[in-house]
N, CA and C atoms of all chains as a GROMACS GRO file, in nm:
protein
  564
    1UNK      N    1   0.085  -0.120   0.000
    1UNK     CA    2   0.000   0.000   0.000
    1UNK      C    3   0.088   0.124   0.000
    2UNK      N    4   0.102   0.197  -0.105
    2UNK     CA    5   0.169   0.358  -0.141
    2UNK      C    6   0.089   0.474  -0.010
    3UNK      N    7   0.212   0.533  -0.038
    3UNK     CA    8   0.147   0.649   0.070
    3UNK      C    9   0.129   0.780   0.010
    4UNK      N   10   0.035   0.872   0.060
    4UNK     CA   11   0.026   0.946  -0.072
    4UNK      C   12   0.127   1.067   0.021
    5UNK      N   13   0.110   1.206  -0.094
    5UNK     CA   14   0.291   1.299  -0.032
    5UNK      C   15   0.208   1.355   0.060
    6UNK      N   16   0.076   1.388   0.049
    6UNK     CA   17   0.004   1.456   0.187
    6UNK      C   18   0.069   1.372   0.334
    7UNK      N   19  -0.001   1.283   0.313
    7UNK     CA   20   0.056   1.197   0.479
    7UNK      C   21   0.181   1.189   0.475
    8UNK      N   22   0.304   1.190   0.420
    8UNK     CA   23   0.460   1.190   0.456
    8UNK      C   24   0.467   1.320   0.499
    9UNK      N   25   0.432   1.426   0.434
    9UNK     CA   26   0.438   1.564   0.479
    9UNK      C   27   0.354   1.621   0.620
   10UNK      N   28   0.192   1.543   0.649
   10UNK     CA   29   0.147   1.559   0.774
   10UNK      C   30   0.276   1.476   0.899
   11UNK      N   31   0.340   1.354   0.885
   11UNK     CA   32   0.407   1.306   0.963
   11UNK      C   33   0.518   1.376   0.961
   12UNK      N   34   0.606   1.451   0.883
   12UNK     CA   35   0.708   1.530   0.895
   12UNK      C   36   0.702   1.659   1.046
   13UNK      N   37   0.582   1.694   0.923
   13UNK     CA   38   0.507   1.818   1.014
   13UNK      C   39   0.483   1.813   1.149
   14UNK      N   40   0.441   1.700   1.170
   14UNK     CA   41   0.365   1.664   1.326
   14UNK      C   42   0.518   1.642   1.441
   15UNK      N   43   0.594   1.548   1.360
   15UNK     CA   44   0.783   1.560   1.406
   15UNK      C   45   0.819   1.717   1.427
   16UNK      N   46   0.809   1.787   1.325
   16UNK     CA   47   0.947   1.876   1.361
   16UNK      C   48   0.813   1.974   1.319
   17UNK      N   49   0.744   2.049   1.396
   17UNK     CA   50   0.638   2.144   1.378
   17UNK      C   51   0.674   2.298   1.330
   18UNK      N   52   0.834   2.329   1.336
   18UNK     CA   53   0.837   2.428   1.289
   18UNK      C   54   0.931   2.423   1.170
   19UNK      N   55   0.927   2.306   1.121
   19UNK     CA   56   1.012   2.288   1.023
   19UNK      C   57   0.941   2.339   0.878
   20UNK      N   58   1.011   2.351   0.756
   20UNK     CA   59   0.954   2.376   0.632
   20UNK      C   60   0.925   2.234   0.525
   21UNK      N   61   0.854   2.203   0.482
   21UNK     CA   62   0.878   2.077   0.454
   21UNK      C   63   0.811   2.073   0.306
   22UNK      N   64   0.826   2.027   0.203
   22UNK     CA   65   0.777   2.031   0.045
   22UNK      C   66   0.782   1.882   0.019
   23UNK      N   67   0.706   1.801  -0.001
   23UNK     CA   68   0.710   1.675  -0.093
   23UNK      C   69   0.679   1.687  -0.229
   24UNK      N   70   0.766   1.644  -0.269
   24UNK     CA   71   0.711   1.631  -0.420
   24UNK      C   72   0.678   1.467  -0.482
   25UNK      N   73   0.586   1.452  -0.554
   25UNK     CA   74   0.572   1.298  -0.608
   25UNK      C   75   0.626   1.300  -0.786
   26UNK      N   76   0.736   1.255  -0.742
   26UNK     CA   77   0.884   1.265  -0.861
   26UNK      C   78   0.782   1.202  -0.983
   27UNK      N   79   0.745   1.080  -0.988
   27UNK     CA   80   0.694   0.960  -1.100
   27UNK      C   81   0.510   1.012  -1.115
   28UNK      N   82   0.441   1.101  -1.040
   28UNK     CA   83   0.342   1.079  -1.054
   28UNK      C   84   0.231   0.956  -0.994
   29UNK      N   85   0.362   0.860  -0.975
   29UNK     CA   86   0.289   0.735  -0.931
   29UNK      C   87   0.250   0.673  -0.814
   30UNK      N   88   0.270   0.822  -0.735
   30UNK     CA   89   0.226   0.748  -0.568
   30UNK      C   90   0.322   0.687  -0.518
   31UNK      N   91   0.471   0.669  -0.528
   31UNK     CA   92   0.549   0.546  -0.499
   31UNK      C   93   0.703   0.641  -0.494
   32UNK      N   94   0.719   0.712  -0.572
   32UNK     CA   95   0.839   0.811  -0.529
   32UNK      C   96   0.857   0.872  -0.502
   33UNK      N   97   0.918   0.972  -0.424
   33UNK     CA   98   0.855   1.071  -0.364
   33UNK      C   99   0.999   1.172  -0.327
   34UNK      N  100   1.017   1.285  -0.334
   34UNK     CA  101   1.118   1.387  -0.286
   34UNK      C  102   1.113   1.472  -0.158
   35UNK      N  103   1.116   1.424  -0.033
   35UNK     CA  104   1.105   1.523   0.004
   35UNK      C  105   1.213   1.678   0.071
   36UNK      N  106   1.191   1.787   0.063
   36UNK     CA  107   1.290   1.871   0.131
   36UNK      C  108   1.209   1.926   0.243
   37UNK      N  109   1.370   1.899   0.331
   37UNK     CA  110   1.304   1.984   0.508
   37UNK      C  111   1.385   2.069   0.605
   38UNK      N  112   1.330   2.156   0.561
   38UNK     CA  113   1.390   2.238   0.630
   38UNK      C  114   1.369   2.312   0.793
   39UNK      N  115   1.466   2.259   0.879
   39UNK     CA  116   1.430   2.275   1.014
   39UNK      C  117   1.568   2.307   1.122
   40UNK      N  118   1.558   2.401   1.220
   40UNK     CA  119   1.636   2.446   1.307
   40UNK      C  120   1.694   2.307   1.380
   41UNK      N  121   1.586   2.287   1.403
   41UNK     CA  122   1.616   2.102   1.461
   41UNK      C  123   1.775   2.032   1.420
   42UNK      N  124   1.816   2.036   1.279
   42UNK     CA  125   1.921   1.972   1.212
   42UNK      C  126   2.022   2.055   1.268
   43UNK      N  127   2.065   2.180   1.304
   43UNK     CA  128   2.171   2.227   1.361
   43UNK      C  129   2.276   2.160   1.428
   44UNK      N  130   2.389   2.159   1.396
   44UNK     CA  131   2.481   2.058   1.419
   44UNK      C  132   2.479   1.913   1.430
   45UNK      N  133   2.402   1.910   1.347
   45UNK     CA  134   2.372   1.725   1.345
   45UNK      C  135   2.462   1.720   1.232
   46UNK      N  136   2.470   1.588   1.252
   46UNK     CA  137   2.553   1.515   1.086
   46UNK      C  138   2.445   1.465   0.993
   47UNK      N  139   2.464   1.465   0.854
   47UNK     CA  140   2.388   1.479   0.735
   47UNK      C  141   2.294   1.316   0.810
   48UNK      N  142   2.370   1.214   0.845
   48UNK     CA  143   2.289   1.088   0.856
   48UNK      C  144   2.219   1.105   0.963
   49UNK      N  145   2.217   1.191   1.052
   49UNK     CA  146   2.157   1.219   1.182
   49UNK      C  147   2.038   1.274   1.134
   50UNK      N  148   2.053   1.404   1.067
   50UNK     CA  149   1.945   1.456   0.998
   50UNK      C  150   1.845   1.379   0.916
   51UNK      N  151   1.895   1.288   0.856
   51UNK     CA  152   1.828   1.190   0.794
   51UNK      C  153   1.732   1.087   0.835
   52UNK      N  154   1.795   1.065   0.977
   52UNK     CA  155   1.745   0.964   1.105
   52UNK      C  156   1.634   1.004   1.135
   53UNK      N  157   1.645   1.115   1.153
   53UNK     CA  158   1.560   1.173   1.229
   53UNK      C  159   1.405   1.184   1.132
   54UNK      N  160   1.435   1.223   1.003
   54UNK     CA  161   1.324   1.238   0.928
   54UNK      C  162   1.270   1.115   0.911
   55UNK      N  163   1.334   0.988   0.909
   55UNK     CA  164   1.302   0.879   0.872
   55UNK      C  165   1.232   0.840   0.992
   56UNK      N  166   1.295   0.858   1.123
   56UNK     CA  167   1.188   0.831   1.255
   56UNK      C  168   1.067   0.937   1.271
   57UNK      N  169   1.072   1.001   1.180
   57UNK     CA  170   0.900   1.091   1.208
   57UNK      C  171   0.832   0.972   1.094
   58UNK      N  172   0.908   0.946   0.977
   58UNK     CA  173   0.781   0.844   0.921
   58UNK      C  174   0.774   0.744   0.996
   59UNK      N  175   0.812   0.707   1.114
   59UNK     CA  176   0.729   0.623   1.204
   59UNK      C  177   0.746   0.452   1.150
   60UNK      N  178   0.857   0.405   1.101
   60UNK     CA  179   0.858   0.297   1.012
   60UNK      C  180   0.826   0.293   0.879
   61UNK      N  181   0.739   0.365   0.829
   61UNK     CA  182   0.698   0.364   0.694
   61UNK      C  183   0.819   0.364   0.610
   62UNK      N  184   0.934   0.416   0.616
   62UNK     CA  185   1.005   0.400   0.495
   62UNK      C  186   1.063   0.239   0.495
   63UNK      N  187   1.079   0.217   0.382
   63UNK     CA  188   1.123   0.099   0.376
   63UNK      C  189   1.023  -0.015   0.352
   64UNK      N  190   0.909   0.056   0.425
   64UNK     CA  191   0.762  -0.022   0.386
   64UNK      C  192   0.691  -0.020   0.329
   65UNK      N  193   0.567   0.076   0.387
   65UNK     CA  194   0.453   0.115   0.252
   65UNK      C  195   0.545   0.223   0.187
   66UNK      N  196   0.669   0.296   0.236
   66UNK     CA  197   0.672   0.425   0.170
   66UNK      C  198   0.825   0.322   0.080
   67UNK      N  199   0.839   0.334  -0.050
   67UNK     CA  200   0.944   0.276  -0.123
   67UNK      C  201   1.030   0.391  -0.173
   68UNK      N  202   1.014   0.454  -0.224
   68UNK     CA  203   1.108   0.564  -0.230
   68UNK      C  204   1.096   0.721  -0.210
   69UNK      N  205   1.214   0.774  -0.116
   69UNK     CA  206   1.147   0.866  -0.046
   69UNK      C  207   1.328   0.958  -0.086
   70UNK      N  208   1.337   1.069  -0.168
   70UNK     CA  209   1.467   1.117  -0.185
   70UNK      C  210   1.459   1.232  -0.059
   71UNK      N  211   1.573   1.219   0.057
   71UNK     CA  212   1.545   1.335   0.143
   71UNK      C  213   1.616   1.412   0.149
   72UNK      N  214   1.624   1.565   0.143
   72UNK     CA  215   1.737   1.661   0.120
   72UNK      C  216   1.697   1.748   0.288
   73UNK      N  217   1.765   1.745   0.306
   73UNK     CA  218   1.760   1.811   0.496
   73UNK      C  219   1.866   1.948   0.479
   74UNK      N  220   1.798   2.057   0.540
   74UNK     CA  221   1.831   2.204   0.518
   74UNK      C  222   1.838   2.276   0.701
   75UNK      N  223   1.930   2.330   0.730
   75UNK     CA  224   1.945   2.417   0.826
   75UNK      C  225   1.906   2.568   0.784
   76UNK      N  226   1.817   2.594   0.799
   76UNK     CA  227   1.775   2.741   0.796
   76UNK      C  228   1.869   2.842   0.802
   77UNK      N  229   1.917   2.915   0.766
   77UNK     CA  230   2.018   3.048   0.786
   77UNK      C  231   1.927   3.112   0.872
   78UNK      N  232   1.732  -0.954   1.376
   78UNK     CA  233   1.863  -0.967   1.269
   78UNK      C  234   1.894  -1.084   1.425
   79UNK      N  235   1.965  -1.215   1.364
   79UNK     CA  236   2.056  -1.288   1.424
   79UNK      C  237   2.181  -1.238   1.452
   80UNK      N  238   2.271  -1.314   1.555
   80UNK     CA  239   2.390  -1.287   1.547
   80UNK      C  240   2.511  -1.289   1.451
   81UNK      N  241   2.435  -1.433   1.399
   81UNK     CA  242   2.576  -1.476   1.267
   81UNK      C  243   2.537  -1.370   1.150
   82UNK      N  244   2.388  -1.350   1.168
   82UNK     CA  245   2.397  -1.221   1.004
   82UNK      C  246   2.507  -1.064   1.080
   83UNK      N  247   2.448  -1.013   1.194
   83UNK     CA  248   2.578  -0.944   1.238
   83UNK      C  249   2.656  -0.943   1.184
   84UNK      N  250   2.706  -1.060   1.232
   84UNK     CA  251   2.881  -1.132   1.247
   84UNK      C  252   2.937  -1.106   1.073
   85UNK      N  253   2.814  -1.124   1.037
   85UNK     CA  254   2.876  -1.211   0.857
   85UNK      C  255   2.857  -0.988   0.813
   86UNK      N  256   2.787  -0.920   0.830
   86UNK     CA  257   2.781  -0.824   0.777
   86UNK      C  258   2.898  -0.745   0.831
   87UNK      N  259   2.947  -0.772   0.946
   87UNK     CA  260   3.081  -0.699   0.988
   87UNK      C  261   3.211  -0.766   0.914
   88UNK      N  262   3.182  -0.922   0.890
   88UNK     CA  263   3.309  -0.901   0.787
   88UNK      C  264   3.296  -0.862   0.680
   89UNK      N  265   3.186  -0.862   0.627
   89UNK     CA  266   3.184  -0.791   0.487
   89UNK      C  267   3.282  -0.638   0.500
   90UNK      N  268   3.209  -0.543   0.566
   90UNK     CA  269   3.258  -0.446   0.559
   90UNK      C  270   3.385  -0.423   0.648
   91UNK      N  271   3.458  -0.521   0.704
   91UNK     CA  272   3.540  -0.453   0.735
   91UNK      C  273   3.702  -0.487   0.625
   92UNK      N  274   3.662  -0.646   0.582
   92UNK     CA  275   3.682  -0.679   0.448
   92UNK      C  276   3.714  -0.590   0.388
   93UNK      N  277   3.681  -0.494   0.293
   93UNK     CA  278   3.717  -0.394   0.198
   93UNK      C  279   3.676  -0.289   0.285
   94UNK      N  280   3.748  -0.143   0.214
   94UNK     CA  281   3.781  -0.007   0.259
   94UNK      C  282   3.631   0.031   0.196
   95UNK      N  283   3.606  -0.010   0.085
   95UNK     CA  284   3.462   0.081   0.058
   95UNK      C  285   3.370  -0.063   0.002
   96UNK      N  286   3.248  -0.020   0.088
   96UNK     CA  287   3.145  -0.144   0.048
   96UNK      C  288   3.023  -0.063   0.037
   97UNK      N  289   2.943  -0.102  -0.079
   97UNK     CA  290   2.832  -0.093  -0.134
   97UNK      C  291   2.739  -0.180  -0.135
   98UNK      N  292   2.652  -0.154  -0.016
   98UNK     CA  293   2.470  -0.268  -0.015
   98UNK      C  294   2.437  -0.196  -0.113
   99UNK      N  295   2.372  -0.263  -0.235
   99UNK     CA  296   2.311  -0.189  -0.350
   99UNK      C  297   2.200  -0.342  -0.351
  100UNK      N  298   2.119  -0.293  -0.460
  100UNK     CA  299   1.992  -0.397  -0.506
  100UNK      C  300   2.061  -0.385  -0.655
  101UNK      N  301   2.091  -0.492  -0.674
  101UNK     CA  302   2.172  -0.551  -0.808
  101UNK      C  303   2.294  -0.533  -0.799
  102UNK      N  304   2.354  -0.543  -0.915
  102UNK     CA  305   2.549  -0.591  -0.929
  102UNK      C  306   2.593  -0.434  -1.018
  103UNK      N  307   2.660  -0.382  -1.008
  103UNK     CA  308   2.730  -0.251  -1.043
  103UNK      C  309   2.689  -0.250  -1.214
  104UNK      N  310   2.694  -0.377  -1.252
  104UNK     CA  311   2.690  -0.360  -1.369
  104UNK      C  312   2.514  -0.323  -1.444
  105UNK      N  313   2.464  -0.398  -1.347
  105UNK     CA  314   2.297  -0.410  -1.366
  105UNK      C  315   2.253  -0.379  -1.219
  106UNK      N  316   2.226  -0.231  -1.186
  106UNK     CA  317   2.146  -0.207  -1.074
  106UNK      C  318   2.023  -0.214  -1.064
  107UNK      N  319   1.983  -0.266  -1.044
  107UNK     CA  320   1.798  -0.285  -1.030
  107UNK      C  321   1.739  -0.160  -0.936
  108UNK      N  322   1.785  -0.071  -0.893
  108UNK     CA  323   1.729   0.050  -0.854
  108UNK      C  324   1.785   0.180  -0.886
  109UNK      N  325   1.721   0.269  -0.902
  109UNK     CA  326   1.782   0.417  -0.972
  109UNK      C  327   1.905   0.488  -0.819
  110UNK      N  328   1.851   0.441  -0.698
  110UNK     CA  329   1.917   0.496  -0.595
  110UNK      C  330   2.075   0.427  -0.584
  111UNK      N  331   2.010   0.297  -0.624
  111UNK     CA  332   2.189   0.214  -0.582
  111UNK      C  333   2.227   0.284  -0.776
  112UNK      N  334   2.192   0.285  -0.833
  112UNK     CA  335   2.275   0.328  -0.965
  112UNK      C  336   2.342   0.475  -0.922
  113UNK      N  337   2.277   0.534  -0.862
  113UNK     CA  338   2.344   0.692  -0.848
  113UNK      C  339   2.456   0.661  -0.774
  114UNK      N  340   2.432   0.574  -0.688
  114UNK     CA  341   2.565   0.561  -0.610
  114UNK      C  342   2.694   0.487  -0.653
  115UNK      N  343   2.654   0.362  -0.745
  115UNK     CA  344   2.752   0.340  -0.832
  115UNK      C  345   2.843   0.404  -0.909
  116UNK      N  346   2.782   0.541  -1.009
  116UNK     CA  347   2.770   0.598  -1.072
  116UNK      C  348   2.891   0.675  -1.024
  117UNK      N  349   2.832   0.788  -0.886
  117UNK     CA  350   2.927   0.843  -0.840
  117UNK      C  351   3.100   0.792  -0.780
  118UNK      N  352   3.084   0.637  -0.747
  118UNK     CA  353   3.167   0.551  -0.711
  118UNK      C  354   3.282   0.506  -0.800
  119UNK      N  355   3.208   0.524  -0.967
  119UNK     CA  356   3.317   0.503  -1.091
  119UNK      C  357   3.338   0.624  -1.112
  120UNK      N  358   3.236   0.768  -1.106
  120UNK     CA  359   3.316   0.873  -1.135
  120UNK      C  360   3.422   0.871  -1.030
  121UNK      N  361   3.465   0.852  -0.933
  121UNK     CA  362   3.567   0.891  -0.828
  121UNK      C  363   3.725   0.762  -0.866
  122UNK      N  364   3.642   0.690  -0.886
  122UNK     CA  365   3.752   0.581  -0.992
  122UNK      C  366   3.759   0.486  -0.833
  123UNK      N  367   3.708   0.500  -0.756
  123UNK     CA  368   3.745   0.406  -0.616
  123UNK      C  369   3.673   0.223  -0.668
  124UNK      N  370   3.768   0.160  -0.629
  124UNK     CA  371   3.774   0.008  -0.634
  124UNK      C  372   3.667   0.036  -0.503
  125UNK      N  373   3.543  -0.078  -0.552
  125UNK     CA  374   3.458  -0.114  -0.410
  125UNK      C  375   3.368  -0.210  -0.385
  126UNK      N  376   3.365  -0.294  -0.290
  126UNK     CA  377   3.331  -0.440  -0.342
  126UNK      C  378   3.143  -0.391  -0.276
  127UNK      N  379   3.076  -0.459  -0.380
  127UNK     CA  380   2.950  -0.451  -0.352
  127UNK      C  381   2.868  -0.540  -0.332
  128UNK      N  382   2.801  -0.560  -0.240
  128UNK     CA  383   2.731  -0.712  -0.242
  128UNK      C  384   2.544  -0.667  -0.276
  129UNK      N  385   2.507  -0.743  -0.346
  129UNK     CA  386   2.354  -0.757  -0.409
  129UNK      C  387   2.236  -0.823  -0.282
  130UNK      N  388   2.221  -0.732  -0.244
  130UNK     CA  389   2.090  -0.766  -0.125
  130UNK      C  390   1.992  -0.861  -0.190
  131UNK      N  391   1.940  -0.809  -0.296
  131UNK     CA  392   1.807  -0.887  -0.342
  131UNK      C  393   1.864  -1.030  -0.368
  132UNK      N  394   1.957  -1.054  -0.374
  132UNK     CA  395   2.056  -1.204  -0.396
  132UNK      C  396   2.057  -1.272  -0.257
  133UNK      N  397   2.033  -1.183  -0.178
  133UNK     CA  398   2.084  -1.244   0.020
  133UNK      C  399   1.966  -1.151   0.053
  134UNK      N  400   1.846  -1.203   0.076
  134UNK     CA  401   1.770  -1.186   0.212
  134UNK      C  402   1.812  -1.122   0.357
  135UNK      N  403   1.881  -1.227   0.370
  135UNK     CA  404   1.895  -1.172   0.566
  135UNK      C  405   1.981  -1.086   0.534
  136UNK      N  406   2.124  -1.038   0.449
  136UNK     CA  407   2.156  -0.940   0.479
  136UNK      C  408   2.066  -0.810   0.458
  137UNK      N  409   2.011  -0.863   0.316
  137UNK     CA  410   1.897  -0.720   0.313
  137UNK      C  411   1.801  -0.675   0.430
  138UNK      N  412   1.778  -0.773   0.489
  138UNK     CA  413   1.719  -0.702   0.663
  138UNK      C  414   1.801  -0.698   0.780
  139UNK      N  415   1.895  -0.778   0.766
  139UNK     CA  416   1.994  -0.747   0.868
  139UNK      C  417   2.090  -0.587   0.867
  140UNK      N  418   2.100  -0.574   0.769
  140UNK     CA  419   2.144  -0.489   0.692
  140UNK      C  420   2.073  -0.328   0.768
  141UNK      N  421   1.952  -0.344   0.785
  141UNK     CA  422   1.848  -0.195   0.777
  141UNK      C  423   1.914  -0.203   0.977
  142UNK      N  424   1.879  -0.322   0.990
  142UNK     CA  425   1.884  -0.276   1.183
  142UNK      C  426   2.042  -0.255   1.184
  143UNK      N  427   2.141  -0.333   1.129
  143UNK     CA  428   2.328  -0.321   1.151
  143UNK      C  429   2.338  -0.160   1.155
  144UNK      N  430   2.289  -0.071   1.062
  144UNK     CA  431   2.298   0.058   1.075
  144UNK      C  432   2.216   0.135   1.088
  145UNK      N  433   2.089   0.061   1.152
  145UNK     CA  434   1.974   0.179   1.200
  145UNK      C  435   1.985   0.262   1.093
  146UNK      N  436   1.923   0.206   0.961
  146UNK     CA  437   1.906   0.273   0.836
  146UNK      C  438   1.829   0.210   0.739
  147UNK      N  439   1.697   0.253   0.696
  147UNK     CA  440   1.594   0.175   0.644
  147UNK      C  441   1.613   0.174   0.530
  148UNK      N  442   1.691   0.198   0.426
  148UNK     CA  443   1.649   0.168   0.299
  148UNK      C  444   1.810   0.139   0.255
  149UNK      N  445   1.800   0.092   0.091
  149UNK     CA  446   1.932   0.053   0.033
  149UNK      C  447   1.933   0.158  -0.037
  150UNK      N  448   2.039   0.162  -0.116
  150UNK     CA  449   2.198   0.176  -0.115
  150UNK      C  450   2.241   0.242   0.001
  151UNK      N  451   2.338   0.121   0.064
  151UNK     CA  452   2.434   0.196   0.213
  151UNK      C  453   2.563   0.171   0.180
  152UNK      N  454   2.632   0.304   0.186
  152UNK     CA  455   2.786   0.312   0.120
  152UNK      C  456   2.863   0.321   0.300
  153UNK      N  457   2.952   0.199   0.309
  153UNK     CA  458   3.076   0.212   0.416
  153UNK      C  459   3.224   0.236   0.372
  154UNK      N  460   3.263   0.302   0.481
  154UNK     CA  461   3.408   0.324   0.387
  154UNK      C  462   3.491   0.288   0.531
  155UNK      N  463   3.601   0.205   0.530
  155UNK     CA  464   3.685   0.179   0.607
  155UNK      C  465   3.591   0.101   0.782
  156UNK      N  466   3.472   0.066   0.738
  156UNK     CA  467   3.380   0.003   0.799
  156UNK      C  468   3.286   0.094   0.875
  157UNK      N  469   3.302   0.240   0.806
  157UNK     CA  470   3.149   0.332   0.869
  157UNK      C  471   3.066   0.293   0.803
  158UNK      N  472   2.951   0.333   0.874
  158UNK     CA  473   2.853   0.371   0.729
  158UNK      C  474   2.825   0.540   0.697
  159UNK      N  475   2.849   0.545   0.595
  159UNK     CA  476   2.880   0.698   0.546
  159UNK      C  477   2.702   0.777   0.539
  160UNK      N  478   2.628   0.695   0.470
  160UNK     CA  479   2.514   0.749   0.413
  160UNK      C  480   2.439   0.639   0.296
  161UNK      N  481   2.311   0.709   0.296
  161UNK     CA  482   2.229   0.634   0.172
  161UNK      C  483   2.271   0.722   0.014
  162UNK      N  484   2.178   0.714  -0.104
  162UNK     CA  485   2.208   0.780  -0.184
  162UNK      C  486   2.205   0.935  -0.146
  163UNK      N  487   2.138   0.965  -0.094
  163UNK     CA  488   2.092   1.122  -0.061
  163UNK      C  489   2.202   1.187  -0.044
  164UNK      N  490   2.266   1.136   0.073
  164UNK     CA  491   2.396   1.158   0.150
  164UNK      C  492   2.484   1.182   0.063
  165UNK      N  493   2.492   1.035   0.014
  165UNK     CA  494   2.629   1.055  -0.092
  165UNK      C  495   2.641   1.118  -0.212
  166UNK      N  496   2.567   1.158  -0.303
  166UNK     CA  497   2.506   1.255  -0.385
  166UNK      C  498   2.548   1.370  -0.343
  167UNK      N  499   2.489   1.452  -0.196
  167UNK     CA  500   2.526   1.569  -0.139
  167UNK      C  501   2.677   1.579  -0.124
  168UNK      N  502   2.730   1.425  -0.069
  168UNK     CA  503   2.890   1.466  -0.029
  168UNK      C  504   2.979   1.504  -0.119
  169UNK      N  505   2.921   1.391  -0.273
  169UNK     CA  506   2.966   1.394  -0.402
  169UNK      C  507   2.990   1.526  -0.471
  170UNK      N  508   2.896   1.585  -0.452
  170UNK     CA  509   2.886   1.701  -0.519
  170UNK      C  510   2.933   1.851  -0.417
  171UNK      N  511   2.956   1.792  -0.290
  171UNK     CA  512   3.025   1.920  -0.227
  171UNK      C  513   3.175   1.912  -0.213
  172UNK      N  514   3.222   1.771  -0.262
  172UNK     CA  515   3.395   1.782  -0.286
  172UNK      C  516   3.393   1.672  -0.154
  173UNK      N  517   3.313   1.617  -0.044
  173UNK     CA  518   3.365   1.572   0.058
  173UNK      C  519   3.354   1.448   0.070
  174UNK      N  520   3.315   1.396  -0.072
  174UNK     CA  521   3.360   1.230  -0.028
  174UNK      C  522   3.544   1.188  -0.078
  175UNK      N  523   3.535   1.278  -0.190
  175UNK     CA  524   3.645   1.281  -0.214
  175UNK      C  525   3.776   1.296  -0.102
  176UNK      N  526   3.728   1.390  -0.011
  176UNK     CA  527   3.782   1.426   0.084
  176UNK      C  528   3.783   1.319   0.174
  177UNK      N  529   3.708   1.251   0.193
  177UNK     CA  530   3.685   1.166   0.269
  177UNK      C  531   3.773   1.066   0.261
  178UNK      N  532   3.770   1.011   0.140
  178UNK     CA  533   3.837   0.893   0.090
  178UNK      C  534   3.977   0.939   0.120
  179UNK      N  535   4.008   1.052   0.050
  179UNK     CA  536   4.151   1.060   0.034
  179UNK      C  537   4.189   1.064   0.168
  180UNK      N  538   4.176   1.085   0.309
  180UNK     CA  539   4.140   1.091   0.417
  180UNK      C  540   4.159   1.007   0.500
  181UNK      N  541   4.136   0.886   0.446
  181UNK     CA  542   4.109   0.741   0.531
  181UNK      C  543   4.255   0.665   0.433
  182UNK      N  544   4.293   0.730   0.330
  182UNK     CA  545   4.386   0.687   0.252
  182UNK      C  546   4.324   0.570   0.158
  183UNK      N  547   4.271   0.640   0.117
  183UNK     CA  548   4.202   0.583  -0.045
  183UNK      C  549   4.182   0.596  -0.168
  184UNK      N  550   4.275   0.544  -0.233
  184UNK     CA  551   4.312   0.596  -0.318
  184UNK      C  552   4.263   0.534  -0.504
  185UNK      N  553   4.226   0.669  -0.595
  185UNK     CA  554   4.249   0.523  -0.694
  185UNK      C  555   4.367   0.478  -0.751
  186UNK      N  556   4.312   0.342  -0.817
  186UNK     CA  557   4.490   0.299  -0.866
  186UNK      C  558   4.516   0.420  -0.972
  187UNK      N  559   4.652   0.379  -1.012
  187UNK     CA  560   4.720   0.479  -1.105
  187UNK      C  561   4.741   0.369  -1.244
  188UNK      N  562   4.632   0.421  -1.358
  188UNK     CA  563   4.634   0.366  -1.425
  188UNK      C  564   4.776   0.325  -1.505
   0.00000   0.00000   0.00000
């Protein structure tokens, strides 16, 4: 079962509430998905930390219902 | 994840300086994410032994908990794990895997 970019982006959101967050659905097809996030949160983290972290707001889903998910993680100036 | 998949995924990577979990063989990647990472891996000219998950099961799930990292392509270098494609893409293109490598003393051969 695909997830659509609304719900990856409500679970982002609900994680890091003041973060900026854009999904895009790359293929059209419900199944790939881009997202960028931008959040104070990532401040001195390391790029895989940042990554961790987005991947633990999807709550397990990646890897599961969610199959491809490109994540670009941004520190706010 | 068992112990012996552990066991067997730590020698993999500690085995070679740079290892690539990808879904298919360098030559035929069966995913666009492990291809980018290939990709970037021959542009840098680095020798790196890659093993094919969809070929081995348990490492492909042993694999996600060994580095508390849910998806494939996972690039290690000198037995870290560096990043997925995302990562390495970003490092690729900011000069710092290069850096990296050369770093850990990795070098490519000299043709």
């Amino acid at each position: 079962m695909a997830m659509v970019g609304a719900e990856i982006e409500r679970l982002i959101k609900t994680a890091f509430p003041d973060a900026q967050v854009v999904v895009v659905d790359l293929a059209g097809d419900g199944d790939h998905f881009a997202a960028r996030v931008s959040c104070a949160e990532f401040k001195g983290k390391s790029r895989v930390q940042q990554h961790t972290m987005v991947y633990d707001a999807l709550q397990g889903h990646m890897g599961g219902a969610l199959h491809a998910l490109a994540i670009e993680t941004i520190v706010p100036k | 994840m068992t112990n012996s998949t552990a066991e067997r995924i730590k020698g993999i990577i500690d085995k070679s300086d740079v290892v690539l979990f990808m879904k298919g063989v360098p030559a035929a990647p069966q995913c666009g994410f492990s291809a980018a990472v290939v990709q970037i891996l021959s542009r840098l000219a680095v020798p790196f032994a890659s093993v094919d998950v969809l070929s081995d099961p348990e490492v492909r799930e042993g694999i996600k908990s060994f580095s508390n990292w849910p998806t494939i392509p996972q690039l290690y270098i000198k037995g870290e794990f560096v990043g997925g494609s995302d990562i390495v893409r970003e490092m690729f293109q900011a000069g710092e895997l290069a850096a990296l490598l050369s770093e850990k003393g990795i070098v490519a051969p000299t043709p």
